[in-house]
Backbone bond lengths (Angstrom), bond angles and torsions (degrees), N, CA, C in turn:
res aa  C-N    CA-C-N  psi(-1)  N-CA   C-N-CA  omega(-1)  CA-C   N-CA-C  phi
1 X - - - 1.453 - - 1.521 109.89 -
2 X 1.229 128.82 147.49 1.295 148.76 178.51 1.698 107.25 -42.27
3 X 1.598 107.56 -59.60 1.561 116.76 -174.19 1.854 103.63 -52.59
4 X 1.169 92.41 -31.68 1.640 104.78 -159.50 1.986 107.53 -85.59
5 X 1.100 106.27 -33.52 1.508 102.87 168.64 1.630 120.64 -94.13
6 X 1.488 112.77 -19.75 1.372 102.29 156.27 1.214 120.51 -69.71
7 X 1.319 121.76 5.77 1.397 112.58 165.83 1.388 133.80 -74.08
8 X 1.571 123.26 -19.64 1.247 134.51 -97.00 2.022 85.78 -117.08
9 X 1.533 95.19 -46.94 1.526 109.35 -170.60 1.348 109.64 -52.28
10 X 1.722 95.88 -60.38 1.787 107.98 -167.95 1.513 119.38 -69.96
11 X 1.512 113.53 -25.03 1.293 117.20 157.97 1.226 123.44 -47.36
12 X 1.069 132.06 -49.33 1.242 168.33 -114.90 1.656 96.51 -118.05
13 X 0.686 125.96 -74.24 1.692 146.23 176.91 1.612 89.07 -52.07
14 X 1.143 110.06 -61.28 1.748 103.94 -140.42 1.954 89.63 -84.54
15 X 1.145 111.86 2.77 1.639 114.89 178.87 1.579 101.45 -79.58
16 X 1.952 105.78 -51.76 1.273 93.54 172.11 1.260 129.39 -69.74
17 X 1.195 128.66 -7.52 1.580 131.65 -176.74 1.963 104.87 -79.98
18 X 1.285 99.05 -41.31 1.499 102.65 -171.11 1.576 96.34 -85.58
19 X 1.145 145.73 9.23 1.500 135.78 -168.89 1.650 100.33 -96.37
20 X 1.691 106.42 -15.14 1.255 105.24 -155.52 1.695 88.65 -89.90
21 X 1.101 142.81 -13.18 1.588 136.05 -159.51 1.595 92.48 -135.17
22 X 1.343 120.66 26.39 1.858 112.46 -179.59 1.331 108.35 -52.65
23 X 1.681 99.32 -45.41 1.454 109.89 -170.91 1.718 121.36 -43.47
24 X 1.372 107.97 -68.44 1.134 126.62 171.97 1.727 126.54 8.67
25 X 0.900 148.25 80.38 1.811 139.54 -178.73 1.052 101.52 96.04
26 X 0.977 150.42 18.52 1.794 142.55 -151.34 1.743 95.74 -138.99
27 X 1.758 111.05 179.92 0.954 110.74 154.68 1.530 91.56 -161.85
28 X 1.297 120.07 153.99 1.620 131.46 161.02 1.563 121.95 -65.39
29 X 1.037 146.23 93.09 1.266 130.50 -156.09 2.055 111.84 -141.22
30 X 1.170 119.15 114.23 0.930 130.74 -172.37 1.198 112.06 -149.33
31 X 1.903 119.22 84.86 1.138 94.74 167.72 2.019 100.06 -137.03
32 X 1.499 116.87 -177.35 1.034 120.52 -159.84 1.727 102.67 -76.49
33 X 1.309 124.38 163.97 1.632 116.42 -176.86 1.634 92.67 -165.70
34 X 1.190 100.89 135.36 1.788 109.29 161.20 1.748 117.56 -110.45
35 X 0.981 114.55 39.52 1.286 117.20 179.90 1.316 110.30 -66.90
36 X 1.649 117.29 179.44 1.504 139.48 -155.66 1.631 92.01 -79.63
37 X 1.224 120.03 179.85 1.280 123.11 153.57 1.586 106.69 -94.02
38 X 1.693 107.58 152.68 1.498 121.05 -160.14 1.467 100.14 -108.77
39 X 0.899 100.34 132.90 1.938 105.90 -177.34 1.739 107.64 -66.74
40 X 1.503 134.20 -174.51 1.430 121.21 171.00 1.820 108.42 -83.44
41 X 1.024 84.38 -31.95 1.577 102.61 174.26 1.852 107.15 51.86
42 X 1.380 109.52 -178.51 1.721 113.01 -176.90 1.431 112.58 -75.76
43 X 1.610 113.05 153.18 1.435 109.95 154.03 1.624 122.33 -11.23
44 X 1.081 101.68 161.62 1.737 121.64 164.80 1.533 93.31 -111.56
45 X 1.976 61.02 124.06 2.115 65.85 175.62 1.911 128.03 -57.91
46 X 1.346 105.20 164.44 1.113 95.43 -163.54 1.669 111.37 -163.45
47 X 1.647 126.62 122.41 1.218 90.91 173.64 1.387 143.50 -86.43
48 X 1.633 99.90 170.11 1.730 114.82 -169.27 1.209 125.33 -39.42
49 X 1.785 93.76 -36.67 1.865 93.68 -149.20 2.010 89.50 -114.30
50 X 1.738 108.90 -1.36 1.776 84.43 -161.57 1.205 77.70 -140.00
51 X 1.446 136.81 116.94 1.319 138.59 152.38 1.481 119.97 -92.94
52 X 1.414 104.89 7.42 1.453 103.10 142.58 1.649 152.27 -106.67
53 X 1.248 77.86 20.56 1.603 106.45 171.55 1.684 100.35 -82.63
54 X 1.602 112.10 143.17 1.599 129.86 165.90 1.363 115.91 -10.91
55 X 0.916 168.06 -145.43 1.817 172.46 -16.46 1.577 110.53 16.84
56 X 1.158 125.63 138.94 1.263 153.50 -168.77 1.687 92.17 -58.69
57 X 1.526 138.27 -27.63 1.347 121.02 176.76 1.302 119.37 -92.06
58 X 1.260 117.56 128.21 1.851 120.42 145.82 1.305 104.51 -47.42
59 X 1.929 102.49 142.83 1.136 97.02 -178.88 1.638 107.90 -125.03
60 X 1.412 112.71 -148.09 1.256 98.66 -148.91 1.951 84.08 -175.06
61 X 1.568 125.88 148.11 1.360 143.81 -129.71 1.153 103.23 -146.06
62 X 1.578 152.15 69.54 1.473 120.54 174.11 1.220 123.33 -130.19
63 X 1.642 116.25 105.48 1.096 129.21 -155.80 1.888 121.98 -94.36
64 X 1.313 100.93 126.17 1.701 121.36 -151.33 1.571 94.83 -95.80
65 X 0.801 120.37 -162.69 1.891 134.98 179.94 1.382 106.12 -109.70
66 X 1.522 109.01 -26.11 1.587 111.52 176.44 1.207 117.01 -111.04
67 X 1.647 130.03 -48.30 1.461 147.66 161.47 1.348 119.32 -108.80
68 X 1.102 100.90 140.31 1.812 122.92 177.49 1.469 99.10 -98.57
69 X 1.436 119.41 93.76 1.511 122.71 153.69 1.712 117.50 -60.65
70 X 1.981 102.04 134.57 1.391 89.34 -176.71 2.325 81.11 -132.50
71 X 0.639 102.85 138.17 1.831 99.49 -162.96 1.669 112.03 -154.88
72 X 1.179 108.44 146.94 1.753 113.70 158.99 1.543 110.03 -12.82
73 X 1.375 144.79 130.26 0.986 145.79 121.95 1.671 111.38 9.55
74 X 1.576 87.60 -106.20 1.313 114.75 -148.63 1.890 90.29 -94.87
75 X 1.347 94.31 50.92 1.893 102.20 -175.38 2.358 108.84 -59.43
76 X 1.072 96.09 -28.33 1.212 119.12 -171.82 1.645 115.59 -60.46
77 X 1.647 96.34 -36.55 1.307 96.69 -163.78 2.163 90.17 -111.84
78 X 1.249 107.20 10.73 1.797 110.78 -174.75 1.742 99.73 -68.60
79 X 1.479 91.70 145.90 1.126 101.68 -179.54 1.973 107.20 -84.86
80 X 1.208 121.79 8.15 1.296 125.27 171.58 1.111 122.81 -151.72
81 X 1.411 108.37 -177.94 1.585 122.90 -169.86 1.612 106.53 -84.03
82 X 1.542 120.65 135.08 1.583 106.18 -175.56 1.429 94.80 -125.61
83 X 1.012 105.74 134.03 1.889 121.45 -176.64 1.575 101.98 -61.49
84 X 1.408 107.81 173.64 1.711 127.44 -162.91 1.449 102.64 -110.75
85 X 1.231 116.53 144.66 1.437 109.29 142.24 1.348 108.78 -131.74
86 X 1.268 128.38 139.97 1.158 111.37 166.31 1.716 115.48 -110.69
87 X 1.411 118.86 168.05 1.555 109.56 -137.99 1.773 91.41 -149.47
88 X 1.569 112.73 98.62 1.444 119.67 166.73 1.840 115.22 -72.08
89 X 1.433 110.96 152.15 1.246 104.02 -170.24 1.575 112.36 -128.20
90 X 1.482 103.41 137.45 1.623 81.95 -169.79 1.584 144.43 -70.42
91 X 1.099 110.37 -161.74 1.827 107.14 -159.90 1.703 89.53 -59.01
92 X 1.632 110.33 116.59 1.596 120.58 139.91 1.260 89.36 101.41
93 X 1.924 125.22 -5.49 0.951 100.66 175.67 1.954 136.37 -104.50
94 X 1.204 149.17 -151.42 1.362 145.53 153.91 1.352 112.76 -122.64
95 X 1.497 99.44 158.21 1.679 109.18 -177.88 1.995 86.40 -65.93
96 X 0.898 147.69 13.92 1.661 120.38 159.24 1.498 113.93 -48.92
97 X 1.820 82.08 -66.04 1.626 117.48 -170.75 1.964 102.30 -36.18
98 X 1.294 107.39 -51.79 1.327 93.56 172.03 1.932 124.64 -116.20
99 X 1.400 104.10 72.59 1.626 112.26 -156.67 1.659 106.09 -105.27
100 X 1.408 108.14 -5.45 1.439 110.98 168.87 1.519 118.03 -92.32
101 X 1.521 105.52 -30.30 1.933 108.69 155.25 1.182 119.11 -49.51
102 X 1.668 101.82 -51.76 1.555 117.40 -165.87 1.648 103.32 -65.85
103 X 1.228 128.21 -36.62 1.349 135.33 -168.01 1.362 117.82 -76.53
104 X 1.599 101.81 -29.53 1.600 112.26 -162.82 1.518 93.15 -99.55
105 X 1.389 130.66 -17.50 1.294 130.96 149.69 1.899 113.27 -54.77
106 X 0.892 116.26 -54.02 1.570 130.03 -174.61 1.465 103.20 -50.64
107 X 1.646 117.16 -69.08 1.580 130.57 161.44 1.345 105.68 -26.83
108 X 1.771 132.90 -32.59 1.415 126.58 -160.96 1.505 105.40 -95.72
109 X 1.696 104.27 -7.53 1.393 100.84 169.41 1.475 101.63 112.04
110 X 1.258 126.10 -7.99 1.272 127.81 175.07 1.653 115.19 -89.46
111 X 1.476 114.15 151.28 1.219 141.58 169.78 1.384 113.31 -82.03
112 X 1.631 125.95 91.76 1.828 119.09 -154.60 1.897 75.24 -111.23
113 X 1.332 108.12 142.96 1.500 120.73 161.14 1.601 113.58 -122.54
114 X 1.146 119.70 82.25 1.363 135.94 151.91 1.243 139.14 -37.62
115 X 1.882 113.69 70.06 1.363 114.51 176.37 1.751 116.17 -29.50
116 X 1.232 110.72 147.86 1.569 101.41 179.85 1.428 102.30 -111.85
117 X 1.342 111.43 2.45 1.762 113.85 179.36 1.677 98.82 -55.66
118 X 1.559 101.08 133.51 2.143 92.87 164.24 1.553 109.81 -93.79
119 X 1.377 114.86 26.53 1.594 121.58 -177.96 1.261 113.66 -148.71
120 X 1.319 122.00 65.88 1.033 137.82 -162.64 1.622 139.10 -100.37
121 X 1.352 91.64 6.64 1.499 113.07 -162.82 1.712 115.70 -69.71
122 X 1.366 108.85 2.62 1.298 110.64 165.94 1.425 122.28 -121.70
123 X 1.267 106.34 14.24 1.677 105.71 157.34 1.444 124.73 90.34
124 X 1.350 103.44 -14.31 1.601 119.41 -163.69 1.456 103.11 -71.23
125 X 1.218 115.37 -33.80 1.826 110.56 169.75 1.253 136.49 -67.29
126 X 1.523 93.89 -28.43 1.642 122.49 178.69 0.986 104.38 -78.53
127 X 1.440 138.80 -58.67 1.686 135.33 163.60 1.313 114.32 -52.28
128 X 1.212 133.72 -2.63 1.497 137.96 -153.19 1.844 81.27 -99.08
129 X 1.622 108.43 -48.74 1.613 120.34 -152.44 1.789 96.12 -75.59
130 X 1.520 127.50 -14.47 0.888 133.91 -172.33 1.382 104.73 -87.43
131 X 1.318 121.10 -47.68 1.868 144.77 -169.30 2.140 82.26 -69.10
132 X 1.193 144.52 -56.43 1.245 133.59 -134.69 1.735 94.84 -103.26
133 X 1.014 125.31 -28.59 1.634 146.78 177.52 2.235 95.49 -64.61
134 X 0.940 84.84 -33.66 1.753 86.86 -156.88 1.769 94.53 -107.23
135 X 1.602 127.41 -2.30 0.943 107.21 134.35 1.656 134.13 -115.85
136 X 1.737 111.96 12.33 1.564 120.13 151.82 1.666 105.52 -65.90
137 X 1.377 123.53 -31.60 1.428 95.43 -164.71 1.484 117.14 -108.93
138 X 1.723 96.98 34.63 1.275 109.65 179.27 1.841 95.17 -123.01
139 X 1.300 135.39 -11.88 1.123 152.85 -172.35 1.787 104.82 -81.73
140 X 1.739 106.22 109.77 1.238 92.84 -168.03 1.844 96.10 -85.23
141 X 1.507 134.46 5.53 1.323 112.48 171.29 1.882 111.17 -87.85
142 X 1.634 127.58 5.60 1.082 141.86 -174.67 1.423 121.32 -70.45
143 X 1.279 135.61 140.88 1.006 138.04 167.30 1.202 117.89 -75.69
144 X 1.110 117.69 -3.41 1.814 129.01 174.25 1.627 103.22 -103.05
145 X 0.658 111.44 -36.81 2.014 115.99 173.83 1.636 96.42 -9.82
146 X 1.606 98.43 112.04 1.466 106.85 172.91 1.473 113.78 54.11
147 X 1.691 119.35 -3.13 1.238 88.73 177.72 1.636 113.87 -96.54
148 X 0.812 125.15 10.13 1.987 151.26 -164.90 1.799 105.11 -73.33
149 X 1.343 155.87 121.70 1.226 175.09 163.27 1.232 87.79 -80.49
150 X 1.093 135.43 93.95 1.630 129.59 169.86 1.747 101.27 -98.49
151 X 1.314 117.24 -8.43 1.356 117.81 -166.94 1.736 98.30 -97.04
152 X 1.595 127.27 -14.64 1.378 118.59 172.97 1.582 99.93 -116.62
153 X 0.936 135.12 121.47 1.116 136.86 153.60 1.974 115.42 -146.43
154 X 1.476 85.39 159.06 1.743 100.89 -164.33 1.270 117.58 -138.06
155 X 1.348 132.86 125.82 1.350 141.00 174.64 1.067 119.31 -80.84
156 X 1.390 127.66 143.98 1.595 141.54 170.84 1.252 122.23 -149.64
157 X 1.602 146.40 178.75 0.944 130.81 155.40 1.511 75.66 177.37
158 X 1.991 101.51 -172.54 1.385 121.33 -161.19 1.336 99.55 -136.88
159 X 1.431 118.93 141.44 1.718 128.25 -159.09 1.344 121.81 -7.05
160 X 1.228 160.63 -127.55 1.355 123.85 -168.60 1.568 136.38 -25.87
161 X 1.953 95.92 -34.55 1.614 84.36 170.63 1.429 105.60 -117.02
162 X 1.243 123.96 66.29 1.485 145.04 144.03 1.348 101.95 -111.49
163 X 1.494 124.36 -41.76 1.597 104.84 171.04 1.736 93.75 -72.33
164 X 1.399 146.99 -75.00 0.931 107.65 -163.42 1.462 138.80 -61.07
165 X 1.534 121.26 8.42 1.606 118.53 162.70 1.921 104.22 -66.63
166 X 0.930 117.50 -36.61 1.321 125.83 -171.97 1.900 102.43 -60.77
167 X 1.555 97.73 -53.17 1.700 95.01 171.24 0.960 119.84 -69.59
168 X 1.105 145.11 2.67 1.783 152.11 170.92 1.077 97.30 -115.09
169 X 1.356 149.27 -8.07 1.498 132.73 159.76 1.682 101.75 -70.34
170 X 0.993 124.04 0.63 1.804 123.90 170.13 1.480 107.44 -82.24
171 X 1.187 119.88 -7.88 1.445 111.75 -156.28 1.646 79.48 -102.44
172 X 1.503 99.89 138.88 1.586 112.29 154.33 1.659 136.00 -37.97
173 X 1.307 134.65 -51.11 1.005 146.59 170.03 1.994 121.48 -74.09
174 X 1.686 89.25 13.10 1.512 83.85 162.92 1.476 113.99 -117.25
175 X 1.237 135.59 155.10 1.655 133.50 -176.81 1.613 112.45 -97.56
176 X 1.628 105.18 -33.01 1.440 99.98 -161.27 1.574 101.19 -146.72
177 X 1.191 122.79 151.41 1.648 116.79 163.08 1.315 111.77 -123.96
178 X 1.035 126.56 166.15 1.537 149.60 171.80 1.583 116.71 -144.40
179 X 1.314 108.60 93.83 1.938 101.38 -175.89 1.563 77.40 -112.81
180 X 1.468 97.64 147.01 1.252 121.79 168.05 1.867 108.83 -125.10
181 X 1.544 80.36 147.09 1.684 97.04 -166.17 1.452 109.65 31.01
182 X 1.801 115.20 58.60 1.634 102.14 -178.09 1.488 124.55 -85.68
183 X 1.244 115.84 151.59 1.465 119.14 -158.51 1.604 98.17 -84.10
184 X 1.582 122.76 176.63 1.425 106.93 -133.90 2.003 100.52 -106.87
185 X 1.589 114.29 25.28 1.331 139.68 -138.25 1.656 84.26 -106.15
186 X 1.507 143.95 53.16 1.101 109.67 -164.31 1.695 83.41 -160.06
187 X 1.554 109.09 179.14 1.460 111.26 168.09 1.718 94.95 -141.57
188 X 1.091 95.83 102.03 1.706 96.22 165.28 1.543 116.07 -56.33
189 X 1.032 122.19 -43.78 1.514 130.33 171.32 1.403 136.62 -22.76
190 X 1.637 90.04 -26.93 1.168 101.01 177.30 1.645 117.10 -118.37
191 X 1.204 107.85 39.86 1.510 127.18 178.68 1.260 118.33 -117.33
192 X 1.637 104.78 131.21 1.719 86.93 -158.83 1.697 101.68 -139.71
193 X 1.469 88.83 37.67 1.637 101.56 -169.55 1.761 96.64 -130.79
194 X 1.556 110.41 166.09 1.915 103.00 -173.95 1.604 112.29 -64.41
195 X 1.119 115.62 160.04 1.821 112.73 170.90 1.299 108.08 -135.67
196 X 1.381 113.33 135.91 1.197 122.40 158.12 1.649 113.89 -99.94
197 X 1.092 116.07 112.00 1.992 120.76 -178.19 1.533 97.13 -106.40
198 X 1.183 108.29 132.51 1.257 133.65 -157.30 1.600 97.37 -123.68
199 X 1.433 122.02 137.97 1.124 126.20 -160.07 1.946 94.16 -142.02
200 X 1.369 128.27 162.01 0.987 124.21 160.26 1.615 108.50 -140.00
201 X 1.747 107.17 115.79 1.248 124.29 -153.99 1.832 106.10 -59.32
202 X 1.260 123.34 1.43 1.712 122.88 177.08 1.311 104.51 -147.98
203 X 1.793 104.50 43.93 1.429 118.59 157.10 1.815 125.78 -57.70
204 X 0.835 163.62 91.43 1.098 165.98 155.67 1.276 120.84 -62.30
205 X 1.650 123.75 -5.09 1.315 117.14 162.48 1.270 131.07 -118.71
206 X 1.751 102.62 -26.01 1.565 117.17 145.32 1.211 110.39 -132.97
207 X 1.367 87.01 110.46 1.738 104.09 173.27 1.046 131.80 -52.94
208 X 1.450 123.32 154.59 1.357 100.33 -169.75 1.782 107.24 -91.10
209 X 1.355 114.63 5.70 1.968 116.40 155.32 1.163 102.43 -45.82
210 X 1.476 124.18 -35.43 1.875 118.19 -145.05 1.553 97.33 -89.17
211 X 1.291 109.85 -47.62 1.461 126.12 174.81 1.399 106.92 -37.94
212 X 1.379 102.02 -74.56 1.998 104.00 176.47 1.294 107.96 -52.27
213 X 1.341 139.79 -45.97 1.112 123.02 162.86 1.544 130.99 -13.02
214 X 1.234 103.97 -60.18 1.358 109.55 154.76 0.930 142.27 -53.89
215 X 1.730 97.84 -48.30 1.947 101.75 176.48 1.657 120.29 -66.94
216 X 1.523 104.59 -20.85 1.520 104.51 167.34 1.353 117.41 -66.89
217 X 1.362 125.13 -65.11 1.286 142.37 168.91 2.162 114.79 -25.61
218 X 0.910 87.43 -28.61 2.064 94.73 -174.26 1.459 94.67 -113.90
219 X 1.654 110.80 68.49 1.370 103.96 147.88 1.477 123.54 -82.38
220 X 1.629 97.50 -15.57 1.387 108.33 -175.87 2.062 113.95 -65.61
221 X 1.095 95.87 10.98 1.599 98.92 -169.82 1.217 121.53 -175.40
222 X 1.510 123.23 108.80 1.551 138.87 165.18 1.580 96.02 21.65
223 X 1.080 161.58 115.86 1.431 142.40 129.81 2.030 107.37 -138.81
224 X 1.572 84.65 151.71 1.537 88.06 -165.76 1.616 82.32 -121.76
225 X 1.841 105.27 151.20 1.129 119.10 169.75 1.930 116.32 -97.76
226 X 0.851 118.05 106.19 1.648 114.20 173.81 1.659 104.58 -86.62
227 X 1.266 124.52 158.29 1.221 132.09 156.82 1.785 99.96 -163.16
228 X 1.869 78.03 117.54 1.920 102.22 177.27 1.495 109.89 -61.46
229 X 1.102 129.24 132.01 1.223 165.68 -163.22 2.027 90.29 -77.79
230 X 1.325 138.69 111.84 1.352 150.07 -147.04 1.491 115.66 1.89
231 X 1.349 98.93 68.22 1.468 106.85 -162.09 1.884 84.16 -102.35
232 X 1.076 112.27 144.47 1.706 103.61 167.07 2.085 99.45 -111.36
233 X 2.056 96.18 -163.79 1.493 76.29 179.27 1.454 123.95 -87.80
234 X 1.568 110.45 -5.06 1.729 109.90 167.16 1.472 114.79 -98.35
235 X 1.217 116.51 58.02 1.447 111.42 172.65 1.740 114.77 -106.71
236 X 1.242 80.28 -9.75 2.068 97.13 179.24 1.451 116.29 -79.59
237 X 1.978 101.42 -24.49 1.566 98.00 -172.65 1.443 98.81 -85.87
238 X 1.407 109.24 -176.19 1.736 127.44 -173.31 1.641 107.81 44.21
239 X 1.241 118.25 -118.61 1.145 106.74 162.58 1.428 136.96 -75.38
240 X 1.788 132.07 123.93 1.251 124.07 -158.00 1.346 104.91 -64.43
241 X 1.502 111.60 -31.62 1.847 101.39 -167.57 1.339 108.84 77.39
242 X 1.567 108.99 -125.88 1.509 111.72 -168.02 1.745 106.70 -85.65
243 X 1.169 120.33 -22.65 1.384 128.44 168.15 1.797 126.12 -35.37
244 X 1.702 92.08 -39.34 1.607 114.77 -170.16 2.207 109.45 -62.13
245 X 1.641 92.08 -60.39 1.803 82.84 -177.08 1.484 113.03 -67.69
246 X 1.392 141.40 -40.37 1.606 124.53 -162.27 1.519 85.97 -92.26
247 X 0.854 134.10 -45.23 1.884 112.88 170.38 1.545 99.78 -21.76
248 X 1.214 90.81 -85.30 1.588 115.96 -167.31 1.549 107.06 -43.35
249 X 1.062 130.55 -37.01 1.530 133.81 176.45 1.622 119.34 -77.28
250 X 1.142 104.08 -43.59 1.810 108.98 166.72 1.599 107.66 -57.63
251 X 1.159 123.31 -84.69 2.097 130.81 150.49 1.875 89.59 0.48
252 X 1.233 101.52 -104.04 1.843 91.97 -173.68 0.892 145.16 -18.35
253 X 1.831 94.21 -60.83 1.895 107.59 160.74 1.485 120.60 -60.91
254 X 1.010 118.51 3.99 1.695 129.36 -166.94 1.250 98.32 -121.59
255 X 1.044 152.69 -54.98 1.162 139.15 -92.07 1.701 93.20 -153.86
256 X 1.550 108.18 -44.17 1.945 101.63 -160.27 1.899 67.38 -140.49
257 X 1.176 131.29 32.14 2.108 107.71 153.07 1.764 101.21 54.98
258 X 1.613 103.74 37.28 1.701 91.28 162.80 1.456 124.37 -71.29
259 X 1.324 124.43 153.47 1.625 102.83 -165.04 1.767 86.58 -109.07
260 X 1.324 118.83 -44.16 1.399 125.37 164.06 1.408 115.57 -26.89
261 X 1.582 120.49 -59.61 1.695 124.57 -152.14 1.842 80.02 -82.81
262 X 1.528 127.48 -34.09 1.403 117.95 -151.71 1.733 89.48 -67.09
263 X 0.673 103.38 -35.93 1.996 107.70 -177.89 0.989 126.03 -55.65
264 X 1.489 110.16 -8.69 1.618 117.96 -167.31 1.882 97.15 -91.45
265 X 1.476 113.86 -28.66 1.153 111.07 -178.06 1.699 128.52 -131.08
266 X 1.367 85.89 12.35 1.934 109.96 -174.30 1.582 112.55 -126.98
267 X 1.454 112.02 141.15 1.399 109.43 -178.99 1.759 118.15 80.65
268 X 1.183 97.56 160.76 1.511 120.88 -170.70 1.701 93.54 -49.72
269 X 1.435 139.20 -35.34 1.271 135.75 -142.43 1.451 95.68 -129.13
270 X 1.888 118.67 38.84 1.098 99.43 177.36 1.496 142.58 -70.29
271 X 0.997 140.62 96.17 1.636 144.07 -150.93 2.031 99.04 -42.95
272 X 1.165 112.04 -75.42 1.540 93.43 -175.79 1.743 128.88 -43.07
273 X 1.167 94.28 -16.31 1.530 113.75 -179.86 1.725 120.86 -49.83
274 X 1.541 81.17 -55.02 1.574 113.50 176.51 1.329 110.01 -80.05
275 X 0.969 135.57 -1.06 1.768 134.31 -149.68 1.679 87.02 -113.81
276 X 1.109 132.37 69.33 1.618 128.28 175.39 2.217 99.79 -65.62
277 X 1.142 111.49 -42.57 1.185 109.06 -155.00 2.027 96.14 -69.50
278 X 1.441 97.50 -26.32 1.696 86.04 160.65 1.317 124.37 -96.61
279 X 1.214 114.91 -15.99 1.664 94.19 -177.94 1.591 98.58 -143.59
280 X 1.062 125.43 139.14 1.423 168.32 -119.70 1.943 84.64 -110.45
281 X 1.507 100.65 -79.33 1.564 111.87 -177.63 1.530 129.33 -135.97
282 X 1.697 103.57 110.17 1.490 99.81 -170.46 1.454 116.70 -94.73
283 X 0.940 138.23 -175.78 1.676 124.02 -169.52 1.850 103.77 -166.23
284 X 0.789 123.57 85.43 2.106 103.79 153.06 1.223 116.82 -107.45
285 X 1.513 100.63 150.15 1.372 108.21 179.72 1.704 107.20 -88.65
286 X 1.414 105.05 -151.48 1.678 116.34 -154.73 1.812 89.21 -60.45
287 X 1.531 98.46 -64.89 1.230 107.62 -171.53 1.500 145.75 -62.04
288 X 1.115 95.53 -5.71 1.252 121.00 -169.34 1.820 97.45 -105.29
289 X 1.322 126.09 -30.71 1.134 132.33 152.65 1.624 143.69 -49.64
290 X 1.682 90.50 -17.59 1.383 109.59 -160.82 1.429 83.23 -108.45
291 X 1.379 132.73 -5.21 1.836 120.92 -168.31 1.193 96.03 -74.72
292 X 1.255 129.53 129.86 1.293 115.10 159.28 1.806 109.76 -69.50
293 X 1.469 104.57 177.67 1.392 132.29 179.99 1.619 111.22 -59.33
294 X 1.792 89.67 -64.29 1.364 110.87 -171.40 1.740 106.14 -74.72
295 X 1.588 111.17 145.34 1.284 97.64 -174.92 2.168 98.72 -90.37
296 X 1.456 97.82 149.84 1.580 93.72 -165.53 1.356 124.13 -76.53
């Protein structure tokens, strides 16, 4: 398809540009640990007003044949359990291309597992990162041992794998999705967890029609439509930009019971709501109206 081979160049290019600074803030880290088991324990702290500012963890890089782990540092020695996301990538591309999302997720305290398939639109890698996570954190020589949230986890990805976050929002063991700019390969219908669909208002490869497409289609379930304010469709890779805080705030509110990030998109005082200078067009449906703010 057309959407799917204009992808192919700029991916492509901007993989070699980012391959050259992978190193950068990170570290490779795999080693064996017998520690206690970690309770779920509270948020990582975080601030109120900018969830795109850093997260309180160093992080840490470890790249598999199937998933690219991007996670807590010093996850080994945490006194809790840190939830999953797992993260589809679009047509032709690798979790490199987007490793400063993936990282600045990690900093937030989350465990992101990054299919490395660049064709990903059916999910099988992304469930793969879920199946290999849930037997490291049952592995007492693992650096994940007990430290794994297998009970919060959240899907996302970017045009092909934003439609495939949408096909892994079918699977039981996910709570929440977030596909951004997802390509049009998907059945919302069968998602039965909240969505955030992410649109970028000077998309030219998925429009933001295709996006609502979706957001019409999931009345059956909480989902809010965002669309970034001259966002095109590579504004998510390298640096996310405006992509980084309501990512990061939906994940929280989902994921670790933030009552802060839930505000940004729930209740009478929803913060993106108000935010015209970032986003272009906000949207909830019935249900997603009825969430309250406060978690109950």
């Amino acid at each position: 398809m057309l959407w799917r081979r204009s992808l192919l160049a700029p991916l492509a290019a901007l993989t070699l540009v980012l391959s050259v600074s992978a190193g950068a803030g990170t570290a490779s880290v795999f080693a064996p640990t017998g520690t206690a088991a970690a309770a779920p324990g509270p948020p990582a702290a975080s601030s109120a007003s900018d969830f795109g500012a850093p997260g309180p963890y160093a992080t840490a890089v470890e790249v598999g044949a199937i998933t690219t782990l991007y996670y807590p540092r010093d996850i080994a020695d945490s006194d809790r359990r840190h939830p999953v996301i797992v993260w589809g990538n679009g047509t032709n591309g690798t979790p490199l291309v987007y490793r400063d999302l993936l990282l600045h997720w990690a900093s937030q305290g989350f465990i992101v597992a990054a299919a490395n398939t660049p064709q990903s639109n059916l999910g099988i890698s992304m469930r793969a990162g879920i199946d290999m996570l849930t037997r490291r954190n049952a592995d007492p020589g693992s650096i994940f041992l007990h430290r794994v949230d297998l009970e919060h986890i959240g899907a996302s990805g970017h045009s092909q794998g934003g439609a495939a976050a949408i096909v892994v929002g079918a699977d039981p063991r996910i709570d929440a999705i977030l596909p951004i700019q997802p390509g049009p390969l998907a059945d919302i219908n069968a998602v039965h967890v909240p969505a955030l669909l992410l649109a970028g208002q000077k998309d030219s490869i998925v429009f933001p029609f295709l996006v609502k497409a979706f957001y019409n289609a999931a009345d059956h379930i909480p989902a809010v439509y965002g669309e970034l304010r001259g966002a095109d469709h590579f504004t998510v890779v390298g640096d996310p930009g405006p992509f980084a805080a309501p990512t990061t705030a939906w994940f929280r509110a989902h994921l670790m019971g933030d009552r802060t990030a839930r505000t940004q998109f729930f209740g009478t005082g929803c913060g993106i709501c108000a935010d015209t200078a970032t986003w272009s067009d906000v949207r909830r449906n019935a249900l997603a109206l009825s969430v309250p703010a406060a978690t109950p």
